[in-house]
Backbone as a ProteinNet text record, in pm:
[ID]
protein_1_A
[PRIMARY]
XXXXXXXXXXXXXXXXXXXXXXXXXXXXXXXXXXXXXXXXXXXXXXXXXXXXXXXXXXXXXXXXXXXXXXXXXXXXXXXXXXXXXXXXXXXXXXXXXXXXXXXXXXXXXXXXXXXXXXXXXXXXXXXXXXXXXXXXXXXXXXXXXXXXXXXXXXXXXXXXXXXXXXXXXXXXXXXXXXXXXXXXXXXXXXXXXXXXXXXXXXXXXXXXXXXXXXXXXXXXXXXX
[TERTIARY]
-927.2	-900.7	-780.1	-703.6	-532.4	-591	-500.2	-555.3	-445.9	-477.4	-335.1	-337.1	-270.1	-230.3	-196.8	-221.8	-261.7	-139.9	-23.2	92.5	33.7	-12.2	-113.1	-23	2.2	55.9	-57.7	-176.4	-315.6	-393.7	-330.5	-320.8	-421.4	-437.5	-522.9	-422.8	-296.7	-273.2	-298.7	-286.1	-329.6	-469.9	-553	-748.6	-696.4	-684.2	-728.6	-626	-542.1	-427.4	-549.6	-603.5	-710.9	-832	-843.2	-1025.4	-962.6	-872.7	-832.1	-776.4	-767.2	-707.2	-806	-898.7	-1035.1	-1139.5	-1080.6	-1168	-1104.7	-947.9	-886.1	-895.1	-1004.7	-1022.2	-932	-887.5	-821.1	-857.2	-841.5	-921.9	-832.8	-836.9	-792.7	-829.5	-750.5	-722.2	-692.7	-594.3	-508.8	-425.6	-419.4	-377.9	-229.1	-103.2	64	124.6	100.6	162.2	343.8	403.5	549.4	516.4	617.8	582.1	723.1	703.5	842.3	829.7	966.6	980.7	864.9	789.6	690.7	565.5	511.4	414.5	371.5	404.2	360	392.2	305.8	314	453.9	538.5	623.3	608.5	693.4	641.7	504.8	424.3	275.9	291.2	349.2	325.3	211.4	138.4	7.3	7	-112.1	-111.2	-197.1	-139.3	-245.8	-317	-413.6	-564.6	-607.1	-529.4	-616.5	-593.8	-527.9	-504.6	-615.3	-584.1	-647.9	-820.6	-849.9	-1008.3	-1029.9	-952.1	-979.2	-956.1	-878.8	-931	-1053.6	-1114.3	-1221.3	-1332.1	-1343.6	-1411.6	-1413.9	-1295.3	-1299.8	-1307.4	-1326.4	-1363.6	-1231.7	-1117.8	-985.3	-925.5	-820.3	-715.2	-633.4	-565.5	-471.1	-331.1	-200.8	-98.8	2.4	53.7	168.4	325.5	406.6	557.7	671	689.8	735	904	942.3	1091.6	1175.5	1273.3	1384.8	1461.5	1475.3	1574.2	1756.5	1781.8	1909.1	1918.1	2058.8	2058.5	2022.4	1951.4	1928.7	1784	1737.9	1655.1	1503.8	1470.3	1387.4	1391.2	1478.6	1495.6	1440.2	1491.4	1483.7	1362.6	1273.5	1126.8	1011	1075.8	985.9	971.4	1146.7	1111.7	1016	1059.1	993.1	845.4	791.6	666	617.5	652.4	593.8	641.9	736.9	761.3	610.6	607.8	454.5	318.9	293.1	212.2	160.7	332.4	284.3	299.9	316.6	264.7	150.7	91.2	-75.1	-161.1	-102.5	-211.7	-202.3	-162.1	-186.8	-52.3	-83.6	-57.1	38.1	-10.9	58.7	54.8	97.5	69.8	87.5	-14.8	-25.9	18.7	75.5	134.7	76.9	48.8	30.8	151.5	225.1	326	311.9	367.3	321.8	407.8	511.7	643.7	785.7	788.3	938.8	1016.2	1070	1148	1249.4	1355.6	1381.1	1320.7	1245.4	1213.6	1103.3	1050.6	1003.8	1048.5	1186.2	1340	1363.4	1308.3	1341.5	1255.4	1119	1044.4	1008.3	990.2	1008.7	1037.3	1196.8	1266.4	1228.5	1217.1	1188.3	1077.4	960.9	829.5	850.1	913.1	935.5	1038.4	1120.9	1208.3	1106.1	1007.8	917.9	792.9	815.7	685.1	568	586.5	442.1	471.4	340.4	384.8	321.9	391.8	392.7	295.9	198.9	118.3	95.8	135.7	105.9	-42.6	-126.6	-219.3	-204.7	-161.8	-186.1	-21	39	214.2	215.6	214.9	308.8	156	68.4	-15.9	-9.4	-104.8	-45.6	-86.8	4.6	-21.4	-114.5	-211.2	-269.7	-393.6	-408.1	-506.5	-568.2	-477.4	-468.6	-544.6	-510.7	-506.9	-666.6	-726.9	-838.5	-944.4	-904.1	-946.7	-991.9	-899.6	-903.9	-1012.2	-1012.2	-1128.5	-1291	-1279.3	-1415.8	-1468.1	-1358.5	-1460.9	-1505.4	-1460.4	-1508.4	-1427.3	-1289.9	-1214.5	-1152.9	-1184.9	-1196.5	-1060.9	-988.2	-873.5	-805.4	-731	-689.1	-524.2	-428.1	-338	-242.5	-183.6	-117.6	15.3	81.5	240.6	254.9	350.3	368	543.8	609.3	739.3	704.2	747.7	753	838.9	966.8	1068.9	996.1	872.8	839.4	653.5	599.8	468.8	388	408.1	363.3	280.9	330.1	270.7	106.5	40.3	-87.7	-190.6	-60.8	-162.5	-203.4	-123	-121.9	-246.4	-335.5	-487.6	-599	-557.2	-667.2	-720.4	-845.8	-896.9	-806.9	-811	-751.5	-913.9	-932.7	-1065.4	-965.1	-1101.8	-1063.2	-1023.7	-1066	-1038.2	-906.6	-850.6	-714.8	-625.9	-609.5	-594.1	-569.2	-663.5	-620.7	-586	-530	-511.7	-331	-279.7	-186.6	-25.2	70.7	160.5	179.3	228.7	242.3	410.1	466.3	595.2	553.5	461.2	427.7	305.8	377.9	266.2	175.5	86.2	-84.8	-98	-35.7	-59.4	70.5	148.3	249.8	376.7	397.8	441.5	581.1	663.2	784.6	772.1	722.3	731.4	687.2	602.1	585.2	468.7	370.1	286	254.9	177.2	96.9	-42.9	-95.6	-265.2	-316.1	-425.1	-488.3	-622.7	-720.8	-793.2	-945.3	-1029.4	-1111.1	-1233.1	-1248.6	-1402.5	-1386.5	-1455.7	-1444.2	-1528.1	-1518.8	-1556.1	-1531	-1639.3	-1606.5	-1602.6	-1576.8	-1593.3	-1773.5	-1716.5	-1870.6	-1971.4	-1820.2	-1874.9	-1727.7	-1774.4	-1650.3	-1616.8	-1482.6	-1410.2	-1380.4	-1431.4	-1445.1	-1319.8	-1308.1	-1153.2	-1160.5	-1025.4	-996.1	-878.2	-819.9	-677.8	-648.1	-523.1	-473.2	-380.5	-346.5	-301.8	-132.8	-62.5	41.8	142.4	231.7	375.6	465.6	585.6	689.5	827	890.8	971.4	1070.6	1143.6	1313.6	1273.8	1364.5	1333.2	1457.3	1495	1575.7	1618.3	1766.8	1805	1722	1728.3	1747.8	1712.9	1596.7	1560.4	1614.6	1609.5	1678.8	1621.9	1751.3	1748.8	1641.5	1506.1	1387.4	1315.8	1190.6	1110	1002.9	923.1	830.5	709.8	619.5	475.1	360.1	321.6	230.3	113.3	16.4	-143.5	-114.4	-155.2	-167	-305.7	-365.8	-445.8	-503.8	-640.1	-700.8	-864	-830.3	-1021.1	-1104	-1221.2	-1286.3	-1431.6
-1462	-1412	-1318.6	-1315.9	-1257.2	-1078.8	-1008.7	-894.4	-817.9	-768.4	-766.8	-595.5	-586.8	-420	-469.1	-406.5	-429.5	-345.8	-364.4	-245.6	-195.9	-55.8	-16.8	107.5	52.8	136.9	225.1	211	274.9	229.7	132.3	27.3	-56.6	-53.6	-223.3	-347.6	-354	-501.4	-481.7	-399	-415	-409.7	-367.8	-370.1	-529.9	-614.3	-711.7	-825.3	-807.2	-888.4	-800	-680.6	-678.1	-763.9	-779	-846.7	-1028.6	-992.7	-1211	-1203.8	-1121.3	-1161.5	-1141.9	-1048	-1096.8	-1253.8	-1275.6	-1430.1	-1499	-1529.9	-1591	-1592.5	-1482.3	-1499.1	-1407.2	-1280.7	-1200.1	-1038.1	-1068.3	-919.1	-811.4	-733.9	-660.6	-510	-422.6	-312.1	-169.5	-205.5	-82.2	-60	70	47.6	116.8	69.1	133.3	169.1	289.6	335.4	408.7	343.8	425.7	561.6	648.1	798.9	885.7	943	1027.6	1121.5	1186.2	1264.4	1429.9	1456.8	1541.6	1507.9	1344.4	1312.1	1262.2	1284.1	1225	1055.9	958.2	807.7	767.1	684.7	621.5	566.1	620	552.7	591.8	630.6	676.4	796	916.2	1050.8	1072.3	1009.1	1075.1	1119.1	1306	1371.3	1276.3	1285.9	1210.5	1223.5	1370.6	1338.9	1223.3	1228.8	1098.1	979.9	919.2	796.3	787.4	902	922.7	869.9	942.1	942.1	770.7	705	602.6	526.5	511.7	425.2	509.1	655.4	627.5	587.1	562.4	522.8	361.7	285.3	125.6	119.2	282.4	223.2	181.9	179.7	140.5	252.8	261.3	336.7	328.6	473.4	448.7	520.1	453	498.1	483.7	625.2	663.1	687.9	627.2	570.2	709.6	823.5	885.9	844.9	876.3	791.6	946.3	939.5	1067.4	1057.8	1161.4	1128.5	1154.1	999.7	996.2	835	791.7	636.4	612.4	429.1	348.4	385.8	524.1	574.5	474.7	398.9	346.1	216.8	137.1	25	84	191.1	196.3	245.3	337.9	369.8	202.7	152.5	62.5	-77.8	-40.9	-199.5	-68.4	42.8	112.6	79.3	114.2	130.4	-66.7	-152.3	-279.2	-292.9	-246.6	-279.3	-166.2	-57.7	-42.6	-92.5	-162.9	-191.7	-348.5	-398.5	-517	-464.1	-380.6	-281.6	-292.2	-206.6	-191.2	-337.5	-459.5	-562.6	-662.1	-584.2	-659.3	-794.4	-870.9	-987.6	-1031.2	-1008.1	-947.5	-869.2	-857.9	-722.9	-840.1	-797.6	-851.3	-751.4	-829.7	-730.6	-802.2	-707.5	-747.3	-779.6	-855.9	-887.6	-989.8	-1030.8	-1117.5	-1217.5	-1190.8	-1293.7	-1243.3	-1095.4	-1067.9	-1119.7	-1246.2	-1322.4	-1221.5	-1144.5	-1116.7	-984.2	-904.4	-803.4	-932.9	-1031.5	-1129.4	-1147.8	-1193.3	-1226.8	-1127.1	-978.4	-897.6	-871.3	-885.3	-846.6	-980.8	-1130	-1201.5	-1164.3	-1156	-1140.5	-1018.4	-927.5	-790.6	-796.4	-837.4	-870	-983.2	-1096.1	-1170.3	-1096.3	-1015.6	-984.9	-838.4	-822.7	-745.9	-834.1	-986.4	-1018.6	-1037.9	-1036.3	-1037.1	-1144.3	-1180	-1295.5	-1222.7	-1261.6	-1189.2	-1266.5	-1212.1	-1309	-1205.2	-1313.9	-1289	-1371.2	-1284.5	-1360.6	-1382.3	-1301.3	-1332.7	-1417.1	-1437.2	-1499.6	-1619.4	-1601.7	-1722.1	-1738.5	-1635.2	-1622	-1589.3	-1645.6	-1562.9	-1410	-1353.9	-1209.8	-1127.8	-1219.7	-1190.9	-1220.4	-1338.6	-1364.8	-1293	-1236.2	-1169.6	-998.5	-927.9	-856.4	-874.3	-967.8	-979.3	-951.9	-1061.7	-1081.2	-910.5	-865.8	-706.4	-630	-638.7	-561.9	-649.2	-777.4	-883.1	-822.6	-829.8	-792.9	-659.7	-559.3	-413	-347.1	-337.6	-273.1	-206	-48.9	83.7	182.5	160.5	245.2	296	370.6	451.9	468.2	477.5	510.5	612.4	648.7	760.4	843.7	719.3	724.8	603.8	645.9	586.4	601.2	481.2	509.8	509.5	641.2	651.9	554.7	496.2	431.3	317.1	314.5	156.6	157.5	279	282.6	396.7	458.1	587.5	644.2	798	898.9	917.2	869.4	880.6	754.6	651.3	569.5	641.5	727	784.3	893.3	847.6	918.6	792.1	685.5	603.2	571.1	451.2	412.7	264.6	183.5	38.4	-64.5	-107.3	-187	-259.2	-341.2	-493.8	-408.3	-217.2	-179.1	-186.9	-140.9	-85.6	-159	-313.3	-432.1	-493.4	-456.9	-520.8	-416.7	-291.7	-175.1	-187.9	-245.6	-268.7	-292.6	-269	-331.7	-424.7	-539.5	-721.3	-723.3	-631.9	-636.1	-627.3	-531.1	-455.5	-566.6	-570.3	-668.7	-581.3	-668.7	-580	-560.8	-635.3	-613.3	-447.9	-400.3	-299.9	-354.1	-504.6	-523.8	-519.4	-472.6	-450	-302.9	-244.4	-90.5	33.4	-56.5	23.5	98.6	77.7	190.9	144	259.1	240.9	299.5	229.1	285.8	347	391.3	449.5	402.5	304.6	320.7	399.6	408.8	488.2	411.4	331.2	265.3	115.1	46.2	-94.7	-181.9	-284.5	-385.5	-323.4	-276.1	-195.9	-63.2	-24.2	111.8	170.9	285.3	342.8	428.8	491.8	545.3	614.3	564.8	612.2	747.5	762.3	877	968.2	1131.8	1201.3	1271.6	1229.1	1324.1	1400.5	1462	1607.5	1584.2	1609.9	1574.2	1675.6	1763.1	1856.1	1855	1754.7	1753.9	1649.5	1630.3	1575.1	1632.7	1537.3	1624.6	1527	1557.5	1454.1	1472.6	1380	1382.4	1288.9	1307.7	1245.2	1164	974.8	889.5	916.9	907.3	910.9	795.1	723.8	634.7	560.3	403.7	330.6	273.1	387.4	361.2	357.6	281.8	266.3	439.1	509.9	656.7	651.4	732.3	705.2	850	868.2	974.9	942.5	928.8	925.1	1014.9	1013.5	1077.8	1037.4	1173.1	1163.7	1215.7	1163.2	1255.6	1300.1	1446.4	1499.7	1496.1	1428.9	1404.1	1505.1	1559.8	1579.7	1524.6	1559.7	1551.6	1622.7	1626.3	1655.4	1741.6
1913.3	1777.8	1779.9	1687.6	1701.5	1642.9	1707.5	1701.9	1583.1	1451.7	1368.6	1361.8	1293	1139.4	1049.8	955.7	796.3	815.2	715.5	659.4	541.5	573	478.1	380.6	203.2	160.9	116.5	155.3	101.5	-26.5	-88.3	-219.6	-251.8	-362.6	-369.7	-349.9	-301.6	-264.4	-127.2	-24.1	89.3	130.7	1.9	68.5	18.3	-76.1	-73.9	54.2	100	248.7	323.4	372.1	461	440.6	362.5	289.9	308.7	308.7	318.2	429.8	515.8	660.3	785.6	705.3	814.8	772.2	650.4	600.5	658.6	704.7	744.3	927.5	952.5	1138.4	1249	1142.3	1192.7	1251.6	1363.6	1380.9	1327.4	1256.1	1194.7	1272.3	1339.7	1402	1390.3	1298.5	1284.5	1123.9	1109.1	946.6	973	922.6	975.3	863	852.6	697.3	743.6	642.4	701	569.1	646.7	560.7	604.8	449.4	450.9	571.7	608.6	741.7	714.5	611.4	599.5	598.4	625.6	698.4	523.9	408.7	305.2	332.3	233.6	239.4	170.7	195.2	149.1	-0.3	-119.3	-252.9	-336.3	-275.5	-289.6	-296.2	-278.3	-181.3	-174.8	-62.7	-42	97.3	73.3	199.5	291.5	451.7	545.5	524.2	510.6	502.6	425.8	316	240.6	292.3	351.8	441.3	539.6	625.1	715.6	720.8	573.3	546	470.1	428.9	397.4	556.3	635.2	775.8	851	874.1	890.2	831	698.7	605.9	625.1	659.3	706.2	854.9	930.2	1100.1	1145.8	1115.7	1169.2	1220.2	1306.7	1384.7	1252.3	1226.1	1123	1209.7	1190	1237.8	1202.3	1147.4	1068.3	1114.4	1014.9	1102.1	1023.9	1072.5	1023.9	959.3	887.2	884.4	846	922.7	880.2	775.5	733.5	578.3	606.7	661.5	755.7	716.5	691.5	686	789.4	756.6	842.9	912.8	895.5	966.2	912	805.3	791.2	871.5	876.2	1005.3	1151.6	1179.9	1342	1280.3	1248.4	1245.8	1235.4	1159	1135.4	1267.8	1314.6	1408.2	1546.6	1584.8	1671	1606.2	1478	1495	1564.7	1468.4	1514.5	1679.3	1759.6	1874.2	1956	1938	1955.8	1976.9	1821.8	1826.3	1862.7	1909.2	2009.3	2149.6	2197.8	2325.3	2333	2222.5	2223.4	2216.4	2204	2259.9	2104.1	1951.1	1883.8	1871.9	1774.1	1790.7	1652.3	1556	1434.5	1338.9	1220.1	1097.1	964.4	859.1	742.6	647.7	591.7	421.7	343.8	216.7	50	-28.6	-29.1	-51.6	-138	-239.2	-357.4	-347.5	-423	-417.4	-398.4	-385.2	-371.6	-225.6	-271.5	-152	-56.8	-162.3	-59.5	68.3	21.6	116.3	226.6	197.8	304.5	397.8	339.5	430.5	516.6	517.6	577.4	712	665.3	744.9	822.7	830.5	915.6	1012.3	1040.2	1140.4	1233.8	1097	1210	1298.1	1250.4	1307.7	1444.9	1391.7	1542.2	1624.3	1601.4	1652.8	1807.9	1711.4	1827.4	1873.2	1856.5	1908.6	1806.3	1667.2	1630.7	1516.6	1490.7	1354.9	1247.5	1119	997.3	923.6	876	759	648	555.6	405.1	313.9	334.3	282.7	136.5	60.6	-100	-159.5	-62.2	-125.3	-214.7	-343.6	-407	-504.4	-480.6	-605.4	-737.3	-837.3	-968.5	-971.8	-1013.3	-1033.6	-1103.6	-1187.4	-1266.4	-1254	-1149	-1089.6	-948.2	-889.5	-786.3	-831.4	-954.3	-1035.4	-1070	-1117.1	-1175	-1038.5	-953.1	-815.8	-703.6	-775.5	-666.8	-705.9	-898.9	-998.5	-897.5	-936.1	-892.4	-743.7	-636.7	-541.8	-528	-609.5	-615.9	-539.9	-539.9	-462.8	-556	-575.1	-655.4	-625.4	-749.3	-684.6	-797.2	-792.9	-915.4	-931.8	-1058.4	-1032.1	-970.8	-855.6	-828.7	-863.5	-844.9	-939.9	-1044.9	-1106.3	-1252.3	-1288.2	-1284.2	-1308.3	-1500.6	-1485.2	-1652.2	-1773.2	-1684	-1771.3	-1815.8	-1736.7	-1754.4	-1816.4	-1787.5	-1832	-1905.4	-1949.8	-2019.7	-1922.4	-1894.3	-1820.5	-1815.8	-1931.3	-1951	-1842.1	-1836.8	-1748.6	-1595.8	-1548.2	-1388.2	-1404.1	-1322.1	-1267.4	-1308.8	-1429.8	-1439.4	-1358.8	-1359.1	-1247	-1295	-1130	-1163.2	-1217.5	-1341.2	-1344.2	-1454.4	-1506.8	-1609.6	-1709.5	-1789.3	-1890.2	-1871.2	-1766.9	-1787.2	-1794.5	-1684.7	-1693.8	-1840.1	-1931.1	-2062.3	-2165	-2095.4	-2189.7	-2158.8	-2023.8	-1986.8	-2047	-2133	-2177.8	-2162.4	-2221.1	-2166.4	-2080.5	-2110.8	-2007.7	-1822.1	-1798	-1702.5	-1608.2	-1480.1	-1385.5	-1376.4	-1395.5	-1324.3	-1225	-1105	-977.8	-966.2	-1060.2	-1044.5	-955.8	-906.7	-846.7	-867.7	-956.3	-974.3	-989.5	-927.2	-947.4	-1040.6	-1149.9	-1243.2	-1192.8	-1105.2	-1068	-926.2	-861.3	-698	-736	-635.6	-686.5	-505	-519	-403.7	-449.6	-297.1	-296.4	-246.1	-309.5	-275.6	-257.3	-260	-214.8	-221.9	-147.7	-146	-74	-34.5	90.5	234.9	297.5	416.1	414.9	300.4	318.6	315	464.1	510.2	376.5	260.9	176.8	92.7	-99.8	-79.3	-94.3	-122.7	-109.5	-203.7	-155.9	-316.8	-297.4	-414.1	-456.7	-604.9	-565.2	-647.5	-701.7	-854.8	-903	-871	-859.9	-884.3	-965.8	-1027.1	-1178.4	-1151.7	-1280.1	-1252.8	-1171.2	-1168.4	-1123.9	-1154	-1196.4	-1227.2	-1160.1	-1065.5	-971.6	-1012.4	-1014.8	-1039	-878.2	-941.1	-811.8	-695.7	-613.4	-517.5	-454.6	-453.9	-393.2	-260.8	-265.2	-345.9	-462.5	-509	-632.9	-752.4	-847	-978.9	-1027.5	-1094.4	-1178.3	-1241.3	-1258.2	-1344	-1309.3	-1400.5	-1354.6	-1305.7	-1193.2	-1152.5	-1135.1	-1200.4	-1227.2	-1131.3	-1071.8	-951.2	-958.1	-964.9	-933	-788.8	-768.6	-670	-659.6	-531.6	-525.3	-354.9	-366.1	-270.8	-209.8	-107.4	-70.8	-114.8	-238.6	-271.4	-171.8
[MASK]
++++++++++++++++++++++++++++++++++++++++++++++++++++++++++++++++++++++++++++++++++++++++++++++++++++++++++++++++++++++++++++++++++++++++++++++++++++++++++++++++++++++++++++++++++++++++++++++++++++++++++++++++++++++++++++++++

């Protein structure tokens, strides 16, 4: 049985590429979150602890890819982290990755380029079905950031379920997959129990290259 890592943005597209890559016969290992050079999550800002407490909560090794705020510095962190973790014995890493071709194009190479094969369990699905699919198997997760240009500030702290899903704008993917939001999950398939948390309220952050100019809105979120 191939021994993988989940590229875990802490998300509901990655509980559900974990939940279809152990159906698919994958031993699943390790969770590889890349994270800004202050140990917060990439895109998400979430503090480790909360990462942290969601892989012991799924029984996984979780291991975080610090990246420096220096060009280029996200390439060399990321092929170092996968050249690692085909050190450590595994075999490949699964992403939640939907259809954006080209960041695919990217990570292929990088992944064979250290030895491991790349699987995409959910690729070339409908988005909406995928979306419905995450609510069905009970994988519980809430919004964290919210690009405002694209979704009103009020959606960031919801929970992700079928209400919100059809409370949604019709411009805006449900899966958030063009950026308009990230979610964090807190309970699911596998989890030992879930996870109590604490808002500490919004915060709104101007985006930073290469991101398109926008304001981004964050639940600061803690361990309860």
């Amino acid at each position: 049985m191939a021994r993988v890592a989940v590229s875990w943005s802490a998300g509901k597209d990655s509980m559900l590429a974990l939940l279809r890559a152990r159906e698919q016969g994958l031993a699943v290992a390790t969770l590889l979150t890349m994270c800004e050079a202050d140990g917060t999550s990439k895109s998400h800002a979430l503090a480790p602890a909360l990462i942290e407490a969601q892989a012991a909560a799924l029984g996984l090794a979780w291991r975080p890819a610090r990246v420096a705020d220096e060009a280029g510095a996200y390439g060399r962190a990321f092929a170092d982290a996968l050249a690692a973790l085909h050190g450590d014995g595994h075999d490949g890493i699964v992403f939640g990755d939907i259809d954006l071709q080209a960041h695919r194009d990217w990570l292929e190479p990088a992944c064979a380029r250290a030895g491991l094969r790349a699987h995409f369990p959910l690729w070339g699905e409908p988005r909406a079905a995928l979306a419905r699919e995450i609510v069905a198997r009970g994988i519980r997760a809430r919004l964290v950031c919210v690009d405002a240009a694209r979704l009103d500030a009020g959606f960031c702290g919801a929970d992700y379920d079928a209400q919100l899903l059809d409370r949604l704008p019709k411009p805006v993917c449900p899966c958030g997959e063009d950026g308009e939001f990230h979610s964090f999950v807190f309970d699911g398939p596998g989890f030992a129990a879930p996870l109590s948390l604490r808002s500490l309220g919004q915060e709104r952050v101007a985006s930073r290259p290469p991101l398109a100019a926008t304001t981004l809105v964050f639940d600061r979120l803690v361990l309860a």
